[in-house]
C-alpha positions as CSV (number, residue, x, y, z in Angstrom):
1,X,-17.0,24.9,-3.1
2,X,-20.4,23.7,-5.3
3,X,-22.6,22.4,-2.6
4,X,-24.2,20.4,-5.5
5,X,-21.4,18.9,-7.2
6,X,-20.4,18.2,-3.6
7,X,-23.2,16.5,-2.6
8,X,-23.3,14.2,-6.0
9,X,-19.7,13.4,-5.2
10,X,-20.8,12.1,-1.8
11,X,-23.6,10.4,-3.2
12,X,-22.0,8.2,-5.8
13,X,-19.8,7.1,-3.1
14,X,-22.3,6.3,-0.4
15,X,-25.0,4.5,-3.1
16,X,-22.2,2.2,-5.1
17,X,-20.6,-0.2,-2.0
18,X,-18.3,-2.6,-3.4
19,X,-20.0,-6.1,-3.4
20,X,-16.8,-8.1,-1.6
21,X,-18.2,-9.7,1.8
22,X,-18.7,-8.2,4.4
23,X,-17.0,-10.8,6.0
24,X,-13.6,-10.3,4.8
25,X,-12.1,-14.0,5.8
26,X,-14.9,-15.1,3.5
27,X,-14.1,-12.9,0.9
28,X,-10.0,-13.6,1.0
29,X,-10.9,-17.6,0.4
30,X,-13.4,-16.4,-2.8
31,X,-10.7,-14.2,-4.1
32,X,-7.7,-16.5,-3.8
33,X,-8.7,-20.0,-4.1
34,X,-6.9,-21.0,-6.8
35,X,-3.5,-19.9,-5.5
36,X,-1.5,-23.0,-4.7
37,X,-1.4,-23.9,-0.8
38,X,-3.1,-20.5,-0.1
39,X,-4.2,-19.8,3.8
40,X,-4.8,-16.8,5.9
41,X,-2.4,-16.5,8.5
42,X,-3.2,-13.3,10.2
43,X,-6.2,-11.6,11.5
44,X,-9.2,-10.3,9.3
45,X,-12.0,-8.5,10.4
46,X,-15.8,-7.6,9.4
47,X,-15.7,-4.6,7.5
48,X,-18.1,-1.1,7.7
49,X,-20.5,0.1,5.1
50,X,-18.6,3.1,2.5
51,X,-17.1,5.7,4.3
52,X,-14.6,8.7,3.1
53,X,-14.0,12.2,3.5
54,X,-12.6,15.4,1.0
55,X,-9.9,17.2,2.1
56,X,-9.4,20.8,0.1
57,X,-6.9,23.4,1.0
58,X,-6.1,21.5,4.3
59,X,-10.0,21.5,5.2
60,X,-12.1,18.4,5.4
61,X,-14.9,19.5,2.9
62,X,-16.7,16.4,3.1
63,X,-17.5,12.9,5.0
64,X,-19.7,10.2,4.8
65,X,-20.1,6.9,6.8
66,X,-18.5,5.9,9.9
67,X,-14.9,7.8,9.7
68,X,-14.0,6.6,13.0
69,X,-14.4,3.2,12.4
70,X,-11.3,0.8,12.1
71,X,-11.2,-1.3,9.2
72,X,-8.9,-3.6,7.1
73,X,-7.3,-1.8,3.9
74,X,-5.3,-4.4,2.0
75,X,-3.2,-2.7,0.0
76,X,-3.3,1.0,1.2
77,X,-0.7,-0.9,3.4
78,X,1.9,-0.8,1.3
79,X,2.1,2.7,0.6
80,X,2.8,3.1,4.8
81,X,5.8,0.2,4.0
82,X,6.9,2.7,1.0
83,X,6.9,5.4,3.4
84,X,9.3,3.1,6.2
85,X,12.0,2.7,3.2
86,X,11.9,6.6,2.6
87,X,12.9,6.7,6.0
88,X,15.2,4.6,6.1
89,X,16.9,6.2,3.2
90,X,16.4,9.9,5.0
91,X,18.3,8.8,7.7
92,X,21.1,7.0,5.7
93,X,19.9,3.6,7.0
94,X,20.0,2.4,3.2
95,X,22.5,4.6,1.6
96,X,20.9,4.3,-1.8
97,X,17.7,3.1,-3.1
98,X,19.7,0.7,-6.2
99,X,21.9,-0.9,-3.5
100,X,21.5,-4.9,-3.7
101,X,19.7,-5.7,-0.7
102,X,22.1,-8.6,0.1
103,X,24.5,-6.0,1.6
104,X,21.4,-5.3,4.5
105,X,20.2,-8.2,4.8
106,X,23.0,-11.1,4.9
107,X,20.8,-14.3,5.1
108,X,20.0,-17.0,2.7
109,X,17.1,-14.7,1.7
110,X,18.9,-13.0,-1.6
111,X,21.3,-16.1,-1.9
112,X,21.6,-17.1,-5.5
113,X,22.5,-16.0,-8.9
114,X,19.4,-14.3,-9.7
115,X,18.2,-12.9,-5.9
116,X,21.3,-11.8,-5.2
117,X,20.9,-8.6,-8.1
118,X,17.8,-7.4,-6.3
119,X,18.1,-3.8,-5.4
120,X,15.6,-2.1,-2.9
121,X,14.0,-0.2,-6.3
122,X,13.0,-3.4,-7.5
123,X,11.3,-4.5,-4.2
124,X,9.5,-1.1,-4.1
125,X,8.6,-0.9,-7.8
126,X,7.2,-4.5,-7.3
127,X,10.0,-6.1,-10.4
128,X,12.4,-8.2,-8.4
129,X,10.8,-11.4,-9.5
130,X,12.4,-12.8,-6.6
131,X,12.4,-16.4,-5.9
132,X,11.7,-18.1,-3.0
133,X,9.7,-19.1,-0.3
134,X,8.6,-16.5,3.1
135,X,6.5,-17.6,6.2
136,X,5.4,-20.6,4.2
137,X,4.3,-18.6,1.0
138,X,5.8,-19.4,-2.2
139,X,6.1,-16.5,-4.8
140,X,5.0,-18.2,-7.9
141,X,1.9,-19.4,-5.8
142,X,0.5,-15.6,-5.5
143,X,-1.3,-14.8,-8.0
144,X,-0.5,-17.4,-10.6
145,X,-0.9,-17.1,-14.3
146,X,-4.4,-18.3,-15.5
147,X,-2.7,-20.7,-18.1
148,X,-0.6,-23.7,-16.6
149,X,-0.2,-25.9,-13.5
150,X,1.6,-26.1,-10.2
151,X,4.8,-27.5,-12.3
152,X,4.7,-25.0,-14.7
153,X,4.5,-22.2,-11.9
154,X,7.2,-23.7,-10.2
155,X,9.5,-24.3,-13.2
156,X,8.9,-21.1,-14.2
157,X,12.1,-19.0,-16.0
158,X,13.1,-16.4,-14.1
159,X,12.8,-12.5,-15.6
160,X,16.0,-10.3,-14.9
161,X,14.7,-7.9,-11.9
162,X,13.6,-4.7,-12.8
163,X,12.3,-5.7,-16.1
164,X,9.1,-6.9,-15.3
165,X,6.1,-5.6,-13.2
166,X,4.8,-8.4,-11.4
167,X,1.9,-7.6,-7.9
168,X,2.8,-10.2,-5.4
169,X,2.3,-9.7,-1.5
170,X,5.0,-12.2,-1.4
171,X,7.7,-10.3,-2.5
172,X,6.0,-6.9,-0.5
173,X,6.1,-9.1,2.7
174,X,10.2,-9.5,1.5
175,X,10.7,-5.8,1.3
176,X,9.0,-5.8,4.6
177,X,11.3,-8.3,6.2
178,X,14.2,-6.8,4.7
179,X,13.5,-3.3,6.5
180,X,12.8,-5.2,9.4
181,X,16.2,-6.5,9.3
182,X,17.6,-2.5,8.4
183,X,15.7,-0.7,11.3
184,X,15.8,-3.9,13.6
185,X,13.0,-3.2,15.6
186,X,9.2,-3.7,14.8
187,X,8.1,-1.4,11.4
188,X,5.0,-0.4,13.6
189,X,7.0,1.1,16.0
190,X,8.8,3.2,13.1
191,X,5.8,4.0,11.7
192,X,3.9,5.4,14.8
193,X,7.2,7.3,16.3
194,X,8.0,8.3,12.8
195,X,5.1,9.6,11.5
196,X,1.6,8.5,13.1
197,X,2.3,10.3,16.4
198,X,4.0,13.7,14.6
199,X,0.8,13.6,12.2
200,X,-2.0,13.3,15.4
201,X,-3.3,10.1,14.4
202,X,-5.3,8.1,16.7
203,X,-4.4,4.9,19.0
204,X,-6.5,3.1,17.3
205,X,-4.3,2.0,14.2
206,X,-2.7,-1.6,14.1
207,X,-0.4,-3.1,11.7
208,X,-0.2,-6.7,12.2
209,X,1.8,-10.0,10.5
210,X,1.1,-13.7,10.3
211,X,0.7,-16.5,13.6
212,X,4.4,-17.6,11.5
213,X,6.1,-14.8,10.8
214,X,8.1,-14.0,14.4
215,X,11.9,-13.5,14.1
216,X,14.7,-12.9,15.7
217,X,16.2,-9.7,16.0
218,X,18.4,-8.9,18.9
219,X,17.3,-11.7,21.0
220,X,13.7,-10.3,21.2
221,X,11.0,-12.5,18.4
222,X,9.8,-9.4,16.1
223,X,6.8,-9.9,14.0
224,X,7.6,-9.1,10.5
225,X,4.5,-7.3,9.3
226,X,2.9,-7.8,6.2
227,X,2.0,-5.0,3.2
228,X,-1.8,-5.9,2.5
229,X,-4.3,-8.2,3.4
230,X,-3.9,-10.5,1.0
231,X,-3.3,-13.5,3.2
232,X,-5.0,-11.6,6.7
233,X,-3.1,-8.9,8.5
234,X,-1.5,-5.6,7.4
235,X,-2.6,-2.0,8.4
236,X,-6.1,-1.8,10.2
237,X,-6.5,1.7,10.6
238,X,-9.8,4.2,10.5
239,X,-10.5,7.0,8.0
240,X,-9.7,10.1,9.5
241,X,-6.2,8.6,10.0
242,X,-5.4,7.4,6.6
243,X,-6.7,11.2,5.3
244,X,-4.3,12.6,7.6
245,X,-1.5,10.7,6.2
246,X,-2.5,11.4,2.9
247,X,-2.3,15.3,3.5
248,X,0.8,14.8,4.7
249,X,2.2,13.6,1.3
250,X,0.1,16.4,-0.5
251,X,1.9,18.7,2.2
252,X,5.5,17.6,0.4
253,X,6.4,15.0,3.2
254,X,5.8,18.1,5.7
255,X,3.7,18.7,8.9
256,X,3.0,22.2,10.4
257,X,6.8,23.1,10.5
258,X,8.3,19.8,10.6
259,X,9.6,18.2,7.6
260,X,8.6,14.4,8.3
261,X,9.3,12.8,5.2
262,X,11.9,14.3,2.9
263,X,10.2,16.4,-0.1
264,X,13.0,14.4,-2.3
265,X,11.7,10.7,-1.3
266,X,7.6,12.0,-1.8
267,X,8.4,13.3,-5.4
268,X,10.1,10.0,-6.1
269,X,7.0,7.8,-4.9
270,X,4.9,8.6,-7.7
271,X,7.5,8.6,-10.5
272,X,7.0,6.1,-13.3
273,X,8.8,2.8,-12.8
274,X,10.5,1.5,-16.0
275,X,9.0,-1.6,-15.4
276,X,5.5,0.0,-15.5
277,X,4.9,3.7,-16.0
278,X,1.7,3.6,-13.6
279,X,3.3,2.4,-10.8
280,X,6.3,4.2,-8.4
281,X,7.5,3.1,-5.0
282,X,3.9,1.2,-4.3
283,X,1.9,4.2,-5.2
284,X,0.1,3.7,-8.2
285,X,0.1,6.6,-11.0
286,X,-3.0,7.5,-13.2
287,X,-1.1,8.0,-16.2
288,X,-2.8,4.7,-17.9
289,X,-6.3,6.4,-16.9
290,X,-7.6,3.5,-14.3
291,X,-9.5,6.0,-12.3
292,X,-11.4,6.9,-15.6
293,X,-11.1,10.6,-16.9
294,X,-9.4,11.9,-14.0
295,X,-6.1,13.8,-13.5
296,X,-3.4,11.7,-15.1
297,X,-0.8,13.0,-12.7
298,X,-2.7,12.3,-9.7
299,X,-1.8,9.1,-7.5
300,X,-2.5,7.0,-5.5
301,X,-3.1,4.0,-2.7
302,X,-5.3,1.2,-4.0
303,X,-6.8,-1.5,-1.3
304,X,-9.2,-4.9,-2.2
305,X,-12.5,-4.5,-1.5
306,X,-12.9,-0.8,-2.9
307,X,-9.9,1.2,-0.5
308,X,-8.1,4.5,-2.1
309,X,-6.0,7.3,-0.8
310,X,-6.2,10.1,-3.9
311,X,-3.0,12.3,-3.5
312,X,-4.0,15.1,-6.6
313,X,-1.3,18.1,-6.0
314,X,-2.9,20.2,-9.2
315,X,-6.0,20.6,-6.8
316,X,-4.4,20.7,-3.5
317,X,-7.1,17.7,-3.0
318,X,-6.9,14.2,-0.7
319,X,-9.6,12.2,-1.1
320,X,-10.4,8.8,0.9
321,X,-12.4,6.6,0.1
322,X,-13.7,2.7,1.5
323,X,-15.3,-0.1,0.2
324,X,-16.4,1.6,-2.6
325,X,-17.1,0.1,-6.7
326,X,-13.8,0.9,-8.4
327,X,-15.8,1.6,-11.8
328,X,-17.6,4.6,-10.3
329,X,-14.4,6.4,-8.3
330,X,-13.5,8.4,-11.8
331,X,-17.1,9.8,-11.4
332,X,-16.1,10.4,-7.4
333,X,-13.3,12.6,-7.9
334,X,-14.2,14.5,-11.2
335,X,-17.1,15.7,-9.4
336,X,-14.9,16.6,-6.4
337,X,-12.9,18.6,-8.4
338,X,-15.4,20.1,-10.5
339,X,-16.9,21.0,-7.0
340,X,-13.6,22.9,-6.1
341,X,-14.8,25.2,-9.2
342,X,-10.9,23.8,-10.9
């Protein structure tokens, strides 16, 4: 590879730190205090300066910062929650991804006219628009419109699922319940026997819930975890370990000789959702060019606070980078590639 272009790439990312806090309790309550009733209910945790590394060919190429170094990743989380439904489904737990979740998960939680039509591909495309309330979190409260009040929020009409792309760790935290209630034992348990251990990731890696969100299953209380930081908790987890997970989906879903995730359900995470064509199974696509100028059929995991997992297949590239300015990362990975002589 170009040493220089290398270098430049490395650079960029170490000189152009995202400005959220470093204090990320702090910088939840400046990002979300308009939301209705908002309050963290899980653990947070000071972050690190920018760290990241380049994998090429299955080689780490590149690294800056503290890559050992656990830190909160929002988001990122809820390509990990993605990767428990595919599971799920390889395994014939959920027998088919447009299935109405009601038949899983039996509750009051998909009672009604409109929640009852949800399907697990409109909780993973992010399009259910389901209604409701979770661990004291309304879903019209996350994330509301700019225009309106509580009333209007509330009263809002409700958009036929799978129509309408709508982010809300609300309705993630439902998907996250509902698989909860599919596997029925904790989803960080899944995820480490399933794929963290197979992979060699550390013991360092937690995924955590909320103080309130315990429940039953079996007679044992089970945290129900949550798919991004958005009100504290989700995956904490260091660099090195999220690259190794994101080889493994550049590697097909497969590990040395072990086929950990079928090759069907990783082709299928980064297909267009009708709802949005830059989003898939909580993997966002580049089609709509938000990493500026790069690849549109790369994809990827997108974190507050500057967090991204790059999955580009055309380069046999993984890049991973942390609390880094979103406006410069199209610079970051055009001069990783052009570094790859590609």
């Amino acid at each position: 590879m170009n040493k220089q272009w290398l270098d430049s790439a490395v650079n960029i990312a170490l000189h152009n730190e995202n400005d959220v806090d470093r204090d990320l309790r702090i910088a939840n309550l400046k990002s979300y205090q308009r939301e209705p009733y908002y309050q963290i209910l899980g653990p947070t945790k000071k972050r690190g300066g920018p760290a990241g590394l380049v994998i090429k060919n299955g080689y780490i190429v590149a690294q800056w910062g503290d890559v050992e170094r656990v830190d909160m990743t929002f988001s990122v989380t809820k390509s990990y929650l993605s990767s428990i439904a595919g599971l799920a489904l390889d395994d014939g737990l959920i027998k088919n991804v447009h299935d109405k979740v009601n038949k899983y998960v039996w509750d009051e939680t998909f009672e009604g006219a409109h929640n009852a039509k949800i399907t697990w591909d409109h909780l993973l495309t992010q399009s259910s628009d389901w209604s409701g309330n979770l661990f004291t979190q309304y879903d019209w409260a996350d994330r509301p419109p700019k225009d309106g009040n509580i009333d209007d929020w509330r009263n809002r009409k409700l958009l036929e699922p799978g129509t309408n792309f709508e982010y809300n760790d609300v309705r993630v935290n439902l998907l996250a319940y509902s698989l909860l209630q599919v596997w029925r034992k904790p989803l960080p348990v899944v995820l480490k026997e399933k794929i963290q251990d197979p992979i060699g990731a550390s013991t360092t890696w937690r995924w955590y819930g909320y103080d309130n969100s315990f429940v039953n299953i079996d007679g044992v209380m089970t945290q129900s975890v949550s798919g991004g930081g958005h009100f504290g908790g989700g995956l904490f987890i260091n660099t090195l370990d999220q690259a190794r997970y994101g080889l493994l989906f550049l590697r097909k879903g497969k590990w040395k000789d072990k086929q950990i995730l079928s090759k069907k359900w990783v082709n299928s995470v980064h297909q267009p959702s009708s709802a949005n064509k830059a989003y898939g199974y909580l993997w966002w696509i580049n089609s709509d060019n938000a990493i500026t100028n790069a690849p549109a059929n790369l994809y990827y995991a997108n974190g507050f606070g500057g967090n991204y997992m790059i999955i580009d297949n055309a380069h046999d590239l993984v890049i991973v980078t942390r609390w880094m300015d979103g406006k410069k990362l199209g610079d970051l990975v055009n001069m990783v590639i052009r570094a790859s002589g590609e």
